[in-house]
N, C-alpha and C positions, 0 to 999 in steps of 0.2 A: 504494500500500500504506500503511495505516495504522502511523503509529511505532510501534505497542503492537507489530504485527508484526515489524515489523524491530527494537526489544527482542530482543524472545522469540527470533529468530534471532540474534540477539550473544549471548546468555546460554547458548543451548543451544551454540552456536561453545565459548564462553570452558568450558565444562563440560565438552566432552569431549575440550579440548586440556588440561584442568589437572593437576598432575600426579597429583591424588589419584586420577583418573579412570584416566589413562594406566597408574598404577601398580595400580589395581581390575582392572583386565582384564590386563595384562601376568602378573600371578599369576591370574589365573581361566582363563587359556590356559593357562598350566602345568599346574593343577590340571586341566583338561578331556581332559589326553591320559592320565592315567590314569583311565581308565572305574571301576573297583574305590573309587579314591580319589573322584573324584569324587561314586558314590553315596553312601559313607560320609560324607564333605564336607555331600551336601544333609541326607545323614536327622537327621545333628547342629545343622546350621541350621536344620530343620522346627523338630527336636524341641527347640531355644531359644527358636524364635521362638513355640511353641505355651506353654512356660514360663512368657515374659517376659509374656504378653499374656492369662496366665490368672487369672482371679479364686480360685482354690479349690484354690491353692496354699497350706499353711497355714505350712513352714517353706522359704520361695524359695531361703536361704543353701543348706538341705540339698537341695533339690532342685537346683539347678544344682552341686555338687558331687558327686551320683550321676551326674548327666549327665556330665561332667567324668572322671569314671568309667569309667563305660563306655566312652568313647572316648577313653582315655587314650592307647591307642598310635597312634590317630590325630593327637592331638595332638601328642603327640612330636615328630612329623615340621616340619622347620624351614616349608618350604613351606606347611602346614597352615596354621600360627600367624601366619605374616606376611601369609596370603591372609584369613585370617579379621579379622587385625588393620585391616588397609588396608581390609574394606568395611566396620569398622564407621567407620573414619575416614572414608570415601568417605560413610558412611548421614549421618554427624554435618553434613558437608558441605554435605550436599540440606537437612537440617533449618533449617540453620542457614537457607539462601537461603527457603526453605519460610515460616522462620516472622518475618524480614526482614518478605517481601511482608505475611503475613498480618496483624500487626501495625501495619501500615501503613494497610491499608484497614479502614474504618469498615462494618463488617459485622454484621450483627445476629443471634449465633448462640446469644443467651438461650436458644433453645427445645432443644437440646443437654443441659440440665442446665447 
């Protein structure tokens, strides 16, 4: 086996023993035994992630705070806020390794913009 493989098997090991990971899924189980919660949980994750990532957004502040909004009583909820908190630290986590690697390698992705 080539070491580039046996890496990639340490890194995925070291990733899903850590604790940001351990603690990503230990509240994603929580969150998955209430069926009601959980689909309220995705449609506000959708509807962020459809936010965060939209160009024609004209005021972001006011639009994640309607969002915020409407799903105030979901957020309330303690378990809500530390599940939502812990994947964005879990997400920062992958970046951070994500953009390690990519920084590294000499790639040529001019044609990107």
């Amino acid at each position: 086996m080539r070491r580039i493989d046996e890496f990639k098997k340490e890194i995925i090991h070291e990733i899903l023993n850590s604790e940001e990971y351990r603690e990503y899924r230990r509240l994603q189980s929580e969150i998955d035994r209430t069926p009601d919660l959980k689909r309220q949980v995705d449609e506000f994750r959708m509807k962020n992630f459809e936010l965060q990532n939209s160009e024609n957004v004209p005021d972001m502040f006011a639009a994640m705070e309607n969002l915020n909004k409407e799903y105030a009583d979901m957020r309330n909820q303690d378990i809500v806020n530390r599940y939502l908190m812990t994947e964005i630290t879990f997400c920062r986590f992958m970046r951070d390794i994500y953009k390690d690697i990519a920084e590294a390698v000499d790639m040529d992705l001019d044609f990107l913009g």
